[in-house]
N, C-alpha and C positions, 0 to 999 in steps of 0.2 A: 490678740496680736500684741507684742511687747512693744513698749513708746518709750519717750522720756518724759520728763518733767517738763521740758521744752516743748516738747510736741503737743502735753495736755495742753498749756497756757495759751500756743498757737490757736489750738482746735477750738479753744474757747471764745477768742476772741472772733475769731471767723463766725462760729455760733451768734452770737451777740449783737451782732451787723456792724463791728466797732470796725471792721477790713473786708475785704473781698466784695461780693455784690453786696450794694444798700437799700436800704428800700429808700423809696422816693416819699412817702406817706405817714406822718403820726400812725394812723390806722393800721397800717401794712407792719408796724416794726409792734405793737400791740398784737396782730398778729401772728408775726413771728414769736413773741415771745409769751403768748397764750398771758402771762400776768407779769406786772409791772409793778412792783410796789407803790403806793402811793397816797400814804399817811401825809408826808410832807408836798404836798398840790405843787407847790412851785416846780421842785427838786423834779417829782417825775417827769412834769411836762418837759423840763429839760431831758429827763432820759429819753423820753421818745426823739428832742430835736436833735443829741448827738448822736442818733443811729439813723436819722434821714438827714441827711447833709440839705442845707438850704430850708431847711423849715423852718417856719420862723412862729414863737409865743402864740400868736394870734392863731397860726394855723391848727396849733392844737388846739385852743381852745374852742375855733367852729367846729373842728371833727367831734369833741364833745356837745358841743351844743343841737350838732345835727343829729346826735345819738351815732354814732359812725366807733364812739370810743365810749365804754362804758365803766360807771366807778364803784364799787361796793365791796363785799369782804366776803369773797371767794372763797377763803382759807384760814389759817393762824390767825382769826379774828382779825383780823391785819387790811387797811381799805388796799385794793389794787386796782390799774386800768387794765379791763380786758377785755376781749372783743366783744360785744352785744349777743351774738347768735350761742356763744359758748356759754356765758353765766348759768343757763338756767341745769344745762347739765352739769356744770363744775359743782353748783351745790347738790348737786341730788349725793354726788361722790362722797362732799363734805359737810352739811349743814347738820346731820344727826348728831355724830362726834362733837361737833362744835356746839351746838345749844343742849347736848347731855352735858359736856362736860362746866355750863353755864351753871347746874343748878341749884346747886349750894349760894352761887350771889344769887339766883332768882330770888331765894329763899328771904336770902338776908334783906333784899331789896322789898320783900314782901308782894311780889311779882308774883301774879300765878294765873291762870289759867281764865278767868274770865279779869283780867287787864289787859291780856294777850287779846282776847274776841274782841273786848269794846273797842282796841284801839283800832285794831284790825277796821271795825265796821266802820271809826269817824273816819277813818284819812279817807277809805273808797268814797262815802258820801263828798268829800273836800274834792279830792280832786280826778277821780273818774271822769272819762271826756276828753283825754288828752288834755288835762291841767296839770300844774303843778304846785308844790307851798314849800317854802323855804323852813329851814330847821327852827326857828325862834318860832316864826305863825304855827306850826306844828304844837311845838310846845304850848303855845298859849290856847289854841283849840283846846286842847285835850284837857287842858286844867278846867276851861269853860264846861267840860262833858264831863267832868267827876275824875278825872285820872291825875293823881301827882305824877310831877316828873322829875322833882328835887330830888337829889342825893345817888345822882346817875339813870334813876329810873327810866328819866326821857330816850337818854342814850340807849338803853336796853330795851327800849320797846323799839326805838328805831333798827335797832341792830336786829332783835328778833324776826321782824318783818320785812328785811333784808335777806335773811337765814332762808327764811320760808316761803321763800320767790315772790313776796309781793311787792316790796320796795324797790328801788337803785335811786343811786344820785343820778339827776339829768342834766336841763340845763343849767346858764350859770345863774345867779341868782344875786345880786349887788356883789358883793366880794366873795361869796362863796358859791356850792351849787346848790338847785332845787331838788324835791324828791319827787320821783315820779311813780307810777305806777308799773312797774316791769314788764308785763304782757302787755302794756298799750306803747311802751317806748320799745318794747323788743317784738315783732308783731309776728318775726320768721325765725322763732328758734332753731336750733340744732338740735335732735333728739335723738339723746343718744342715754343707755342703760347697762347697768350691770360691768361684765368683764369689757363688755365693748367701750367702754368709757373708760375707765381703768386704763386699756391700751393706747386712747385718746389722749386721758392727761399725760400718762408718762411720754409717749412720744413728742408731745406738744412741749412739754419741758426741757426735753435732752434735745429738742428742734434746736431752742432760743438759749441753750445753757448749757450744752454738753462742748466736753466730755463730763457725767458728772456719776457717784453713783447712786444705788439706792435708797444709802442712807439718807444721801442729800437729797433725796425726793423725798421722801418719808419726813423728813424734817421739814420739807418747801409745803408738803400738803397737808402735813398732821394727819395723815392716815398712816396705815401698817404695811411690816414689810412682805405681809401676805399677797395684801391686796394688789403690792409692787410688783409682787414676781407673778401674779395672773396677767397684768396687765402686759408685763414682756413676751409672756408665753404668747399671748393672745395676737401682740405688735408682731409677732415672727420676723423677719425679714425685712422689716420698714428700722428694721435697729442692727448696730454695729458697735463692737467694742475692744477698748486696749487698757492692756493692762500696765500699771507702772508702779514701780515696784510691787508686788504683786498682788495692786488692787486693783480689783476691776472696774471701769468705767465706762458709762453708756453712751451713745449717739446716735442720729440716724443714720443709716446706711444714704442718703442722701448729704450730710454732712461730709459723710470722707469720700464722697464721691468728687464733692466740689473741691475741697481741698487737694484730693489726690491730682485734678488737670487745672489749678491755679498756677501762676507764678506771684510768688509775695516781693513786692516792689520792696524797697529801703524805706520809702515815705510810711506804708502801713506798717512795716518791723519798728521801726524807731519812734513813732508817732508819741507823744506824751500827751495822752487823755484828760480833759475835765470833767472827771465821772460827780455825778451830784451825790448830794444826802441819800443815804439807803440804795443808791445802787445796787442791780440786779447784778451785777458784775463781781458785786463784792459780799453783799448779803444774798444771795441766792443759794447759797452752798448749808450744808452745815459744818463740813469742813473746810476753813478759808487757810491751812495752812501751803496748800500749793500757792496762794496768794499774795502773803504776807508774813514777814517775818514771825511767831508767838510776840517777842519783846517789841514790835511796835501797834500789839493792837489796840492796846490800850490809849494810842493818841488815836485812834480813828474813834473808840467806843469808850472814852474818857469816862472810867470809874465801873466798865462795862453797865451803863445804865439804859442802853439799848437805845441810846439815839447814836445813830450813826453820821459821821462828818462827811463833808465831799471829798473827794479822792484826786490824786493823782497817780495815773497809771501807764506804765510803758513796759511794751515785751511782757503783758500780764501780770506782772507784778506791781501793788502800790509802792510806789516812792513817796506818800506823804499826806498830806492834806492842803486844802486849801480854802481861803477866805475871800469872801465878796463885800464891799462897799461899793452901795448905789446912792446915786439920788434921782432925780428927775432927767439929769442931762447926760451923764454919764457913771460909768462905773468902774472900781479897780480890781483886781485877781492880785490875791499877797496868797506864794507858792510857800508853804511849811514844808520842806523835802526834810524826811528823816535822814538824810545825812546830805551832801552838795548836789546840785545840778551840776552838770557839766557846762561848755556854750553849747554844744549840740543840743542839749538839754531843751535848755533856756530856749532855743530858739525854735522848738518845736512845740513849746508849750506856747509861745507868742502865739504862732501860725494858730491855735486852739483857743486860744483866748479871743483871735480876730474870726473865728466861726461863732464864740457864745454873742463876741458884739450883731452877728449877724444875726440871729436865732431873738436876743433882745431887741434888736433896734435901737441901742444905742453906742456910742462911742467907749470904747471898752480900751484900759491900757494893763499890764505887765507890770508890777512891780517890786 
């Protein structure tokens, strides 16, 4: 079906739970979007708070803590929150690709094959039983049991055992999380295999992020665009797509179902977003040009070094970036619009600012 440019950014933001029904749940908007980037801990737990209106810091952080939201690196080596019952399938999809294409650092890191068993064997001795041990004690066992961990290694044995469904982060652990053991914090997986899963990820993707195509899946998963068009064939009917200018873009047939009997109020059309750091919004695609001018993306990804800024967004498209100063009592938002706000602007971006004050629990101003 032919769209416009307008209609994709619509479709998208409806996707994203940024407009139309929200979820009420960190959990719920995790799983709507099957994976949530989340390298930067803070950043994401805000994404989940602005797609559940009313949720507040803390709420995310017991949905983690109860195992309810789960953290580890699903994909593009990359940590993300995803729902608990899915991880163990998402890696079967992706862990081969990902620790083959590891093994040149294995190499270099002088990693191989029985570092991988022994470390494998301490952590289960450590914390089997429903325990848990924070990333430093981790490190420092293992040095105790003959394994260096200098020079990245630690990170790669932890990552490797992640890969290979024994690890996730759990609870939280002083400032950061603990590691747990994955089949004792996830006890009722999803089990799911082959094309069946295939059809799983991609609909689960164009659920939380379409319209999108399947390059942009192929880039989001690091798998092929073989494995993409079985997993279409296979979704039949659970998927819907428009094309603009003549590229084609996916959805579920439940997304334009919702949008076809919505009315979009003025408040969601004009709303001006606090998207965080790494936003799924904005790093979910491989092509963000529907999104973003080319000549301003270089203030979001300053020197393109892959750390991405927080965003300002309205009617789908960034308008800029944006800065946080906190301290203990309060905190400020200084709006960097690549080119003016308007007052409409401005005053919708307030009303946005007085949701993160809510979401923080503290007194937040505009300036």
């Amino acid at each position: 079906m032919p769209a416009s440019a307008d209609d994709l950014l619509r479709l998208r933001t409806l996707a994203h739970g940024l407009e139309g029904p929200r979820e009420i749940t960190p959990e719920a908007v995790v799983g709507r979007m099957l994976a949530v980037q989340a390298q930067d801990f803070g950043a994401a737990c805000w994404a989940l708070g602005i797609r559940a209106p009313g949720t507040t810091q803390d709420d995310v952080l017991t949905a983690l803590d109860a195992g309810r939201i789960v953290r580890s690196w699903p994909m593009r080596g990359t940590l993300h929150f995803v729902p608990p019952e899915d991880l163990g399938w998402m890696l079967q999809v992706t862990a081969e690709r990902m620790i083959t294409g590891l093994a040149l650092r294995h190499r270099r890191l002088e990693l191989d094959e029985r570092d991988f068993r022994l470390a494998h064997e301490v952590v289960v001795d450590a914390i089997s039983g429903g325990r848990s041990i924070g990333r430093t004690e981790l490190m420092a066992l293992w040095e105790q049991k003959g394994i260096a961990t200098a020079g990245q290694r630690g990170y790669h044995l932890i990552y490797y055992l992640a890969q290979t469904g024994l690890l996730c982060w759990g609870p939280t652990h002083k400032t950061q999380q603990s590691l747990v053991l994955l089949d004792e914090w996830v006890p009722n997986p999803r089990r799911l295999e082959g094309d069946e899963a295939l059809a799983e990820f991609f609909v689960r993707y164009v659920h939380g992020h379409g319209p999108a195509t399947v390059k942009d899946f192929v880039w989001w998963t690091k798998g092929t665009v073989a494995g993409a068009k079985r997993g279409i064939a296979v979704a039949g009917d659970r998927l819907s797509s428009i094309r603009v200018d003549g590229t084609e873009y996916w959805m579920t047939a439940e997304l334009a179902d919702v949008d076809a009997h919505r009315t979009r109020t003025p408040r969601e059309r004009d709303a001006v977003h606090l998207l965080p750091a790494f936003d799924e919004f904005f790093i979910g695609y491989q092509d963000r040009d529907p999104t973003i001018d080319p000549s301003d993306f270089e203030k979001v990804v300053p020197g393109g070094n892959g750390v991405f800024a927080p965003v300002l967004m309205s009617r789908g498209r960034i308008l800029g970036t944006w800065r946080r100063s906190q301290t203990t009592k309060r905190f400020t938002v200084e709006p960097r619009p690549f080119g003016g706000l308007n007052v409409s602007q401005r005053s919708r971006l307030a009303q946005s600012v007085r949701a993160y004050a809510g979401y923080l629990g503290l007194p937040g101003e505009l300036i």
